[in-house]
C-alpha positions in Angstrom: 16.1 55.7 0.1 17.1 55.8 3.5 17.7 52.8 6.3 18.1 53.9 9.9 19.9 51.4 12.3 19.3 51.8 16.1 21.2 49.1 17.5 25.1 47.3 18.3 27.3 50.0 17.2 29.9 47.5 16.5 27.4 45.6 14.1 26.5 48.9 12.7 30.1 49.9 11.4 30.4 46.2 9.9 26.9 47.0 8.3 27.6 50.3 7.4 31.0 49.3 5.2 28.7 46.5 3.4 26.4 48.8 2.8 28.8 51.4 1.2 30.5 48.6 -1.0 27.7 46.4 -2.2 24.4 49.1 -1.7 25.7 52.3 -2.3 21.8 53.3 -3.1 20.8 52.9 0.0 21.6 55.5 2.7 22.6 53.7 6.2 22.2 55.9 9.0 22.8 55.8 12.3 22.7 57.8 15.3 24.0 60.4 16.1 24.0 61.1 12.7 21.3 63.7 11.9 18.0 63.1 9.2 15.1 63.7 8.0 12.4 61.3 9.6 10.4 61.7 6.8 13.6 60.4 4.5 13.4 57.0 6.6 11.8 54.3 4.6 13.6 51.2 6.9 13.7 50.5 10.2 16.5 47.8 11.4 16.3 47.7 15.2 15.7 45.0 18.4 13.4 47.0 20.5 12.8 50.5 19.2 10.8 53.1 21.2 7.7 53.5 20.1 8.1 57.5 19.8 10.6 56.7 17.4 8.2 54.8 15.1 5.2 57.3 15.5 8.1 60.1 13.9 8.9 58.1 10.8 5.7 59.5 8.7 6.8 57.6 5.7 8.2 54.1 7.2 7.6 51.1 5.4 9.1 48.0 6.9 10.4 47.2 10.3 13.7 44.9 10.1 14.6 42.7 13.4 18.0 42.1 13.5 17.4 38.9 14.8 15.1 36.1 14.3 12.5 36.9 16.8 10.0 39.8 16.8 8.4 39.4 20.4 10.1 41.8 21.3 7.8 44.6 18.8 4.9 46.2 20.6 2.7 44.7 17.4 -0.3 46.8 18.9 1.7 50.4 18.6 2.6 49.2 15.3 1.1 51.5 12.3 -0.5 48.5 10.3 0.5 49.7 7.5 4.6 48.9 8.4 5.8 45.8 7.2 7.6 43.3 9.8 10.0 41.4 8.8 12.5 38.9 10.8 16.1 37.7 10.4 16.7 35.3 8.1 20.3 34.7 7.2 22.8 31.6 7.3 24.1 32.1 10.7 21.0 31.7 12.7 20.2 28.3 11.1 23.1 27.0 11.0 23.9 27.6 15.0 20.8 26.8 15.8 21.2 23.2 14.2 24.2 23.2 16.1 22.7 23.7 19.2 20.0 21.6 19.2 22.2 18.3 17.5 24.3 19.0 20.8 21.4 19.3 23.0 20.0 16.3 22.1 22.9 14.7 22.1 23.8 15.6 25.3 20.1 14.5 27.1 20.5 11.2 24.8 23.8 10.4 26.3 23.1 11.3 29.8 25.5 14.3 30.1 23.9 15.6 33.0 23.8 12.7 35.4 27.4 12.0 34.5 28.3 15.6 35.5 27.0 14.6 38.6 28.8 11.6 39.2 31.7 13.6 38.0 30.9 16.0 41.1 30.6 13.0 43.5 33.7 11.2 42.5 31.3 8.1 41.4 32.1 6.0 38.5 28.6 5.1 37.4 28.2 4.1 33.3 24.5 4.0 32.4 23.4 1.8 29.8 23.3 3.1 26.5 20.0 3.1 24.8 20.5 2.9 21.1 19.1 6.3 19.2 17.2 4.2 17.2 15.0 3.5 20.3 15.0 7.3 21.3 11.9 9.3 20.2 13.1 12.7 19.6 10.2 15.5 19.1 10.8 19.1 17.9 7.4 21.7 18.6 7.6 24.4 16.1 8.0 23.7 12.3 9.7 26.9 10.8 13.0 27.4 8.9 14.9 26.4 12.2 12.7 23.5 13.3 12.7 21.9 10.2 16.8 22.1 9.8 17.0 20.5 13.2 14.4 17.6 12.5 17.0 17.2 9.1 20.4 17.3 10.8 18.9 15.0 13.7 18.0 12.5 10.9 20.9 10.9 10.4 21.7 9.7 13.9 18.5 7.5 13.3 16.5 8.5 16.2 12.3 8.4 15.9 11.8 12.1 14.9 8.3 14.1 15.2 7.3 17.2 14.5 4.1 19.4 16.0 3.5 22.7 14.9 -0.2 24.6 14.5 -0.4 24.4 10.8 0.1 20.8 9.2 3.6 20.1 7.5 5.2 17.2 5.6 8.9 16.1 6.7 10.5 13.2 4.9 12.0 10.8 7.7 9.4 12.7 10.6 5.9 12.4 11.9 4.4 15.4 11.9 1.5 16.4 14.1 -0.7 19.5 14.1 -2.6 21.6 16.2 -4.6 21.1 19.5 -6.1 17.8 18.4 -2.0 16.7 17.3 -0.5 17.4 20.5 -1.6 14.5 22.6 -0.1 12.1 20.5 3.2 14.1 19.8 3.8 14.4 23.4 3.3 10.7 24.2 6.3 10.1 21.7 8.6 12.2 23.2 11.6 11.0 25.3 13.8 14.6 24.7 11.3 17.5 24.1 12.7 20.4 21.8 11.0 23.9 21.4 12.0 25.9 19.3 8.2 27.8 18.6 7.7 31.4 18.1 7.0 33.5 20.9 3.3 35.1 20.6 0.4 35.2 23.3 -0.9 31.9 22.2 2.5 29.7 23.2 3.6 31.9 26.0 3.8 29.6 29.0 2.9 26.6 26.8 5.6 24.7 28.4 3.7 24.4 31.7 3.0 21.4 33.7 0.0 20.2 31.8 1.9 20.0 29.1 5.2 18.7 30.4 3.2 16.5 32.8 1.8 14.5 29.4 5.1 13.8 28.3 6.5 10.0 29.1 8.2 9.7 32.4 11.7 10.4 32.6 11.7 12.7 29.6 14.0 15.6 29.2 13.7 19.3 27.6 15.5 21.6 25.4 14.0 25.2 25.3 15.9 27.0 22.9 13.1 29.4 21.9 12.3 32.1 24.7 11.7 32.3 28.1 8.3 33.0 28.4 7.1 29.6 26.7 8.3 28.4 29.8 6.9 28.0 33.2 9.9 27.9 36.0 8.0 26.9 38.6 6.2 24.2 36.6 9.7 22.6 35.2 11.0 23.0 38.9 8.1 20.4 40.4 8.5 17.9 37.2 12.0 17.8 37.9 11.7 17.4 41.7 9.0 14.6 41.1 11.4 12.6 38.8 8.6 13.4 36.2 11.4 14.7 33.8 14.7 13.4 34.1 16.5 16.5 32.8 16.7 20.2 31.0 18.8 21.7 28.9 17.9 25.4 28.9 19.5 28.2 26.3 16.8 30.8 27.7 15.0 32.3 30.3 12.6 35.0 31.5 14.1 37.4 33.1 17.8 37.8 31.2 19.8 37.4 32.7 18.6 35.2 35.7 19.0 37.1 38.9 21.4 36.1 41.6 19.9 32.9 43.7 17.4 31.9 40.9 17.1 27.7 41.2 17.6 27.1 37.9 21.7 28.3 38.6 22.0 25.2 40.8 19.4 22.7 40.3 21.3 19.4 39.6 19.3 18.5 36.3 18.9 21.6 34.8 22.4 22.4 32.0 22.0 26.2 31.5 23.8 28.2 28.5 23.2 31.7 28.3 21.2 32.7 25.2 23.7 31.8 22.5 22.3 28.8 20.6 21.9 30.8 17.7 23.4 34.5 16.8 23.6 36.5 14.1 26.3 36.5 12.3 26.6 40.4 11.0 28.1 40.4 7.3 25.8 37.7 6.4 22.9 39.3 8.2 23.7 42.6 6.1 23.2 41.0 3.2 20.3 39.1 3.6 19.0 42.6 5.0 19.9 44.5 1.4 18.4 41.4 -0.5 14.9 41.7 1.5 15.6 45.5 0.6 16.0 44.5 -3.2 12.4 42.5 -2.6 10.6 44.9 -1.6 12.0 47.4 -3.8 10.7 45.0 -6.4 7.5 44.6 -5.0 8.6 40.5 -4.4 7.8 38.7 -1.1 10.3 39.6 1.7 12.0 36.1 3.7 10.8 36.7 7.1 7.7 38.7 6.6 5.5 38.7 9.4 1.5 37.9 9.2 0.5 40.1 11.7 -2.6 38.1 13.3 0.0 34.8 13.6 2.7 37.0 15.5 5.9 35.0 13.3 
């Protein structure tokens, strides 16, 4: 059976050598390298052209090399292709990283003492214990649910909100429309961390952001688009939210001059909260390949109408 990889070269020779010592069965290809289309059985690719799909006659599932899959044109998509995301040790466990410094960091007040920093002021701030700091996480997946856990031991007032009801020991957990009120009103440090699909795009919008308590702050380690800039940009210049800590952003990267560069209360990192790690990633790729061979349910698999 055949896998084609069209992505990082340099993750595609550390691929290729696991591969060859630990799958042997499986042929990994990669261009330049000639084939057969109608050999390819696996796809593992970020954002393939859609004229390479249509000339894979016999292609059975579509691997994302990383933990997202809004970046798939799910509607050029033969239905019968199976669509499967990243799910590997690396992305969890930076993620969990991220967000317990993120938090952290808006519980703590990093940003206004960066400021004071800048002005040459010597301003403590009282501390506010994290027992008294209500800490809510939107989006219940793999990643949201390590976060809640590594958050829990800090003793902060964790939620949860997600569209599909969950249980979390140590967490409230909300669901769905009729949830959301409530989780938002208990939120002093927002964190998203939701799947991408047309029903969350732009959920982060001043409707929403506007029902959480005054002074809040935000942590948008998801995607860009569940954000809306100039929305975050009035809440912030209102005193509505206090602060944001921002790993992503619609366009990447953010053009010269964009506000959210230079805006005072905005910390911005550049899309690295959470990254593959690629011999890890390799093998969680050849064990989904071992579950499908077996005709077992692949980690990551995508329902198709949900979008994750």
């Amino acid at each position: 059976m055949n896998l084609l990889y069209t992505s990082d070269p340099e993750r595609g020779r550390i691929w290729r050598d696991i591969f060859g010592q630990e799958a042997g069965d499986i042929d990994f290809i990669e261009p330049p390298q000639p084939y057969d289309p109608a050999s390819i059985r696996y796809l593992a690719a970020w954002n393939p052209p859609r004229d390479l799909i249509a000339n894979l006659p016999n292609l059975e599932v579509l691997f994302s090399i990383g933990a997202g899959v809004d970046q798939f044109d799910m509607d050029g998509l033969p239905s019968h292709v199976d669509v499967v995301r990243m799910i590997e040790p690396g992305i969890v466990g930076g993620m969990v990283e991220y967000v317990t410094m993120a938090v952290l960091a808006m519980h703590r007040d990093l940003i206004a003492y960066r400021e004071a920093q800048r002005a040459e002021r010597w301003s403590p701030i009282k501390l506010v214990p994290a027992r008294q700091r209500r800490v809510g996480v939107m989006g219940l997946g793999q990643l949201g649910q390590a976060a809640l856990a590594a958050l829990r031991p800090f003793g902060f007032a964790l939620s949860g909100w997600s569209r599909s009801p969950h249980e979390m020991e140590g967490v409230t957990c909300h669901a769905g429309p009729d949830g959301l009120d409530a989780f938002l009103a208990n939120c002093d440090i927002l964190v998203c961390l939701l799947p991408l699909t047309p029903e969350t795009r732009g959920i982060l919008n001043r409707d929403l952001l506007g029902r959480l308590p005054r002074g809040a702050a935000l942590i948008n380690a998801a995607r860009g688009g569940h954000l809306v800039t100039r929305d975050l940009l009035a809440l912030l210049d209102e005193e509505h939210l206090s602060a944001a800590m921002l790993d992503v952003t619609d366009p990447e990267p953010l053009p010269a001059g964009h506000p959210f560069w230079t805006h005072p209360r905005i910390l911005l990192t550049p899309h690295v909260a959470s990254m593959t790690r690629a011999d890890s990633a390799a093998r969680a790729l050849i064990a989904n390949i071992r579950r499908h061979q077996a005709g077992a349910a692949m980690d990551g698999l995508v329902v198709r109408g949900r979008g994750y």
